[in-house]
C-alpha positions in Angstrom: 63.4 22.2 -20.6 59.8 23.1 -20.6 58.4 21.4 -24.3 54.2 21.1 -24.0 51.7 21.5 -21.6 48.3 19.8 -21.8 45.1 20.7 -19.9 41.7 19.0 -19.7 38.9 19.8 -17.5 40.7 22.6 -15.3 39.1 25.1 -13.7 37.8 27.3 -17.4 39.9 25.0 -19.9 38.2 22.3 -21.1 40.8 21.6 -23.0 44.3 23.5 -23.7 47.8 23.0 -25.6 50.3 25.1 -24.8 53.6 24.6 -26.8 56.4 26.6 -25.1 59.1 28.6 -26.6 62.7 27.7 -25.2 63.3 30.8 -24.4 60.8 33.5 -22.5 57.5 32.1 -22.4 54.7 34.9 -21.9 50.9 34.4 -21.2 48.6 37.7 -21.5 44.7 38.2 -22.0 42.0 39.7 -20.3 40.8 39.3 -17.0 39.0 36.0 -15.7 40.3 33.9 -19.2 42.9 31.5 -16.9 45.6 32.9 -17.2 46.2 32.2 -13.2 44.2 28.5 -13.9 47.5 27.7 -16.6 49.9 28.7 -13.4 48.0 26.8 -11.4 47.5 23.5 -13.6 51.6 23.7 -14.3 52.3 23.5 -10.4 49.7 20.9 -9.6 51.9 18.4 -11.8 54.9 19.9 -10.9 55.0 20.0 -7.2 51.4 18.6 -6.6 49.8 21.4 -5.3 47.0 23.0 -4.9 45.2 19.9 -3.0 41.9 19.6 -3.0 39.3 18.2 -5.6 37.8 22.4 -6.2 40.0 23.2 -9.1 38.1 20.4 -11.5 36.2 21.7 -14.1 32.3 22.1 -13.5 30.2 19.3 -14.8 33.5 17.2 -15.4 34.5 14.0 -12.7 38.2 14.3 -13.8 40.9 16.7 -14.3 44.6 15.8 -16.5 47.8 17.6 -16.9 50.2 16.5 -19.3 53.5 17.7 -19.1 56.4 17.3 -21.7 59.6 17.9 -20.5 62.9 17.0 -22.5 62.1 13.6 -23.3 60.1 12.7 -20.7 56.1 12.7 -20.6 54.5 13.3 -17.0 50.9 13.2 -16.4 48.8 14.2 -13.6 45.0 13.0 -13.0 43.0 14.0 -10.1 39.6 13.1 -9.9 38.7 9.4 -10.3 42.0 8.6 -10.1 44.6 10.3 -7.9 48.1 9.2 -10.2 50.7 10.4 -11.5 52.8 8.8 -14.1 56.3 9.4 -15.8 56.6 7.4 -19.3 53.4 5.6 -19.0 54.7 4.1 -15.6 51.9 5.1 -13.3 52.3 5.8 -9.6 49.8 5.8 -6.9 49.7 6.6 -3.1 52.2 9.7 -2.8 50.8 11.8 -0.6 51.1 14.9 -0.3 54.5 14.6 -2.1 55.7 14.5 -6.1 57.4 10.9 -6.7 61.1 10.9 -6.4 61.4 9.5 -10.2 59.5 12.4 -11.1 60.9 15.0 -9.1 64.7 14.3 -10.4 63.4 14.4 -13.7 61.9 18.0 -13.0 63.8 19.7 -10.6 61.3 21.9 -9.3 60.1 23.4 -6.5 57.8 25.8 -4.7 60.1 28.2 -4.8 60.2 28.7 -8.7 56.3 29.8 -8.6 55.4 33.3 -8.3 51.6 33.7 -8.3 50.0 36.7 -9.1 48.8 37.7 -5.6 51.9 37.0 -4.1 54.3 39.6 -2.4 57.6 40.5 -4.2 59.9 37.3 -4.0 61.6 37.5 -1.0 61.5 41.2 -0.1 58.6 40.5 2.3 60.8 37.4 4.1 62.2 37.5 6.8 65.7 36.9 6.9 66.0 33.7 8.4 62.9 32.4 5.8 65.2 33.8 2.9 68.2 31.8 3.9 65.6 28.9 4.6 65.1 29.3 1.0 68.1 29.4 -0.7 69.5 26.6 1.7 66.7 24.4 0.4 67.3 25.8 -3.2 71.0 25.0 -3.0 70.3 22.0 -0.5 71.6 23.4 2.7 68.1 22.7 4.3 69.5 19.1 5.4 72.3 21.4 7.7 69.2 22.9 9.1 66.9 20.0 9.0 69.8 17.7 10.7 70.7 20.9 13.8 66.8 20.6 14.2 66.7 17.0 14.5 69.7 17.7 16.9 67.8 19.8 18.8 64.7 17.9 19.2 66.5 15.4 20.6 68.4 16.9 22.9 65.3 18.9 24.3 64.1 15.3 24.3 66.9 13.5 26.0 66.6 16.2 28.5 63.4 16.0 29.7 63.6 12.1 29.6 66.8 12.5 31.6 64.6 15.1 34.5 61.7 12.6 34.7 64.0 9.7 35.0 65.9 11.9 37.6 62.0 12.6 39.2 61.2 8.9 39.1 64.2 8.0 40.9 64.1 10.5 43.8 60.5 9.1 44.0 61.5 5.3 44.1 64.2 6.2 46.5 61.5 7.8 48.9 59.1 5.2 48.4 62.1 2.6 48.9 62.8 4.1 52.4 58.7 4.3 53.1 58.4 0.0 51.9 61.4 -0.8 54.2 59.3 -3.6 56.2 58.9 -5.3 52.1 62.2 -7.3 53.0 60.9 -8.7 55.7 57.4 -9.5 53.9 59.7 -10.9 51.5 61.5 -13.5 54.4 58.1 -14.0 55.7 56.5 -15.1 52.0 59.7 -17.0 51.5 59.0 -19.2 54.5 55.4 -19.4 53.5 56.4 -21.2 50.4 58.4 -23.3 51.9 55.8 -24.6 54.3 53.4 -25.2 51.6 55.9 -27.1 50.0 56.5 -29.2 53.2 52.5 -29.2 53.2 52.1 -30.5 49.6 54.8 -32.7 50.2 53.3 -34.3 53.6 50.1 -34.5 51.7 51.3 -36.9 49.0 53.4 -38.7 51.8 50.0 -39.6 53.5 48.2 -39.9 50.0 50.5 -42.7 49.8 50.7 -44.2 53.2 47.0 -44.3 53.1 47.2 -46.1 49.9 49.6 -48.7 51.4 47.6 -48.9 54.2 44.6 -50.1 52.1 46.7 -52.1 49.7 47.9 -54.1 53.0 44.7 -54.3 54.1 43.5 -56.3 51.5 46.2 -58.4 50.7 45.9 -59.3 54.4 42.6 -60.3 53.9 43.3 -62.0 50.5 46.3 -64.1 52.7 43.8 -65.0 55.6 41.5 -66.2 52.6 44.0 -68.2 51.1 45.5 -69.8 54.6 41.9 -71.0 54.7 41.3 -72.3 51.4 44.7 -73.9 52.1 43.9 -75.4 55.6 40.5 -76.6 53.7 42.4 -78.0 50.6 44.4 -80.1 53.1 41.3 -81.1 55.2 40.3 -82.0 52.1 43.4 -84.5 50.9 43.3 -86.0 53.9 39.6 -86.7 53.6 40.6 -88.5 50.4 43.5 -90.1 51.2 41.3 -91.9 54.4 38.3 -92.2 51.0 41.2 -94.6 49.2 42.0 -96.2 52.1 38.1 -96.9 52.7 37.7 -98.0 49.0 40.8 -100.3 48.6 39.0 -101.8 52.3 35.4 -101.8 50.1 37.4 -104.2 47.5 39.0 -106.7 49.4 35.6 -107.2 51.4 34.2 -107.4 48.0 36.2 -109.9 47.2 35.5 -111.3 50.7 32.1 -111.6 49.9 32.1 -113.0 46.5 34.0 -115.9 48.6 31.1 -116.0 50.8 28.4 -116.5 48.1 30.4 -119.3 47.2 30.6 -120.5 50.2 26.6 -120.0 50.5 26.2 -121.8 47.3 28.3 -125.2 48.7 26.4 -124.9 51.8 22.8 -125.0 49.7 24.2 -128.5 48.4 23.1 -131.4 50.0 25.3 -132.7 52.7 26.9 -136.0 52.5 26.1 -136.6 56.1 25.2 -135.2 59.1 28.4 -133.6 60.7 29.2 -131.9 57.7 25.5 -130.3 57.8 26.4 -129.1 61.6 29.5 -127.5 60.7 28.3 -125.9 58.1 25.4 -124.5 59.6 27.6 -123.4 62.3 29.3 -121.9 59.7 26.3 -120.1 57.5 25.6 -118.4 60.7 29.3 -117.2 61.7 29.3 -116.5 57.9 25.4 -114.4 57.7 27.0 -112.4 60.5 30.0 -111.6 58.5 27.9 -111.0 55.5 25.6 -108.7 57.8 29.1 -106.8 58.8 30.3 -106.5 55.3 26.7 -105.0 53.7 27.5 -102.6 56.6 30.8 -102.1 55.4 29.9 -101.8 51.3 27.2 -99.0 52.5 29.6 -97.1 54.1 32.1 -97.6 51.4 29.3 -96.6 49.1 28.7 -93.4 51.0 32.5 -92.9 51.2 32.5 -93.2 47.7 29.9 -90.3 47.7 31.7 -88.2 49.6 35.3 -89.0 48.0 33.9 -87.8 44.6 32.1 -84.8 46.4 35.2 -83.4 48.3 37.8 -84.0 44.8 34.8 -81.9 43.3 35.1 -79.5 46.0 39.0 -79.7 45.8 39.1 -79.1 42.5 36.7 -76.2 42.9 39.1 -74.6 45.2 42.2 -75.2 43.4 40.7 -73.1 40.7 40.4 -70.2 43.2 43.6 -70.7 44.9 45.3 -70.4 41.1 42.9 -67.8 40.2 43.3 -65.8 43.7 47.5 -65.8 43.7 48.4 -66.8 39.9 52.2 -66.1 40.8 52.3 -65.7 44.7 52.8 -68.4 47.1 49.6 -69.3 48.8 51.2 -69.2 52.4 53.7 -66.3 52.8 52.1 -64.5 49.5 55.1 -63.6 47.6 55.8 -63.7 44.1 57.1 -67.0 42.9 60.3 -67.4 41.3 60.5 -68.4 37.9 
């Protein structure tokens, strides 16, 4: 039940309480007072209409209607804000529409406002509007709202249905017209596969080429290595003939330290005549075989030369050979087991 209404800043009230009888309720005065603008206030916080911002007072930003209705307190500001609230719980963001809390609490509609220019309540309607009405008064509308639904749908279902039905005739003709697709279809198939066998062949010579290459230089690196070998042996040889020369070089050493003792007895006076004969006979046989082994300690000493010259250059070359194979055999070039 109605209890108090409250207006600020509406229309011509700037501010009005109206304290309602629980019975009949009555509003009379002259014309142009607001009588209509009390009507008006009521069903904006009632079923939030009118809309608009026109009905705020002149010289005012902000209109409120309070509302006491059993023992609830519902307030509606337009203006500034654009709330409602129900209890001092505000609401925002409604719409067009009342919020649910607060329509259950008032239970009112459209339909329960008469406004003074309106026609006679429902002797103007139409038939079908009245039972409109009443359905929505006694909340038969969601029969009508539900065979409307219905009915959309149906209309809707139906014209999907006759373009899917158009759509299909049309991909069955163009089906027929694209006939040679199929065949376009084998022909891409085989396409693909050929630049797969293409692809394919391409890495297969990628690879081959790189084998090629790879064998190219190992045969290189091998040829390199059969002649660092065939050099390495040239090499022994020419020092195992060096120790042979040198071991030579120090038994004619020895030879000729026996000759400079020899020398030395001969440089002693002789005893006698003979013995000076024989032993000049002998300082020559011996100057010749000193002459042959100076001959022989220079060639030893060049031997010598060379023997430490070819280990250097031995040595030198094993270093490659290692460095060059590290774990290959230096002939056949395989890896080495371990």
């Amino acid at each position: 039940m109605l209890k108090k209404l409250t207006i600020r800043n509406f229309q011509t009230h700037k501010k009005l309480t109206i304290d309602f009888d629980p019975h009949i309720n009555m509003i009379t005065g002259s014309t142009d007072i607001g009588k209509s603008s009390i009507i008006r206030a009521l069903s904006l916080v009632t079923i939030n209409s009118p809309r608009g911002r026109s009905f705020i007072r002149n010289g005012t930003k902000e209109t409120s209607i309070t509302l006491q209705i059993d023992n609830h307190k519902i307030k509606r500001k337009r203006g500034v804000e654009n709330t409602y609230e129900l209890d001092g719980k505000k609401y925002v963001a409604f719409g067009k529409d009342v919020p649910e809390d607060i329509r259950n609490v008032l239970h009112i509609e459209k339909e329960n406002f008469q406004n003074q220019h309106d026609p006679p309540f429902w002797f103007s309607k139409s038939a079908g509007e009245v039972s409109r009405q009443l359905n929505r008064i006694i909340n038969l509308d969601v029969i009508d709202s539900t065979m409307s639904n219905i009915s959309s749908v149906v209309r809707n279902a139906q014209a999907s249905l006759s373009t899917t039905e158009t759509r299909l005739a049309k991909s069955k003709e163009d089906k027929k017209q694209l006939f040679f697709v199929v065949r376009m279809n084998e022909d891409l198939q085989k396409v693909i596969s050929l630049e797969e066998t293409k692809e394919k062949t391409r890495f297969d010579y990628a690879l081959l080429d790189d084998l090629t290459r790879t064998y190219t230089q190992l045969h290189i690196k091998r040829e390199t290595l059969l002649h660092l070998n065939q050099t390495g042996l040239s090499t022994l040889s020419k020092r195992d003939k060096t120790n042979q020369t040198h071991d030579q070089m120090w038994k004619l050493k020895d030879l000729l330290e026996k000759i400079k003792q020899y020398t030395s007895i001969i440089n002693k006076k002789p005893k006698s005549l003979k013995h000076l004969q024989f032993m000049q006979t002998s300082i020559k046989e011996n100057q010749k075989i000193i002459d042959t082994l100076c001959t022989i300690i220079s060639r030893m000493e060049n031997g010598i030369k060379r023997k430490q010259e070819a280990k250097n250059i031995m040595d030198i070359l094993s270093e490659k050979l290692k460095k060059t194979m590290k774990e290959r055999c230096p002939i056949c070039g395989r890896k080495r087991k371990s």
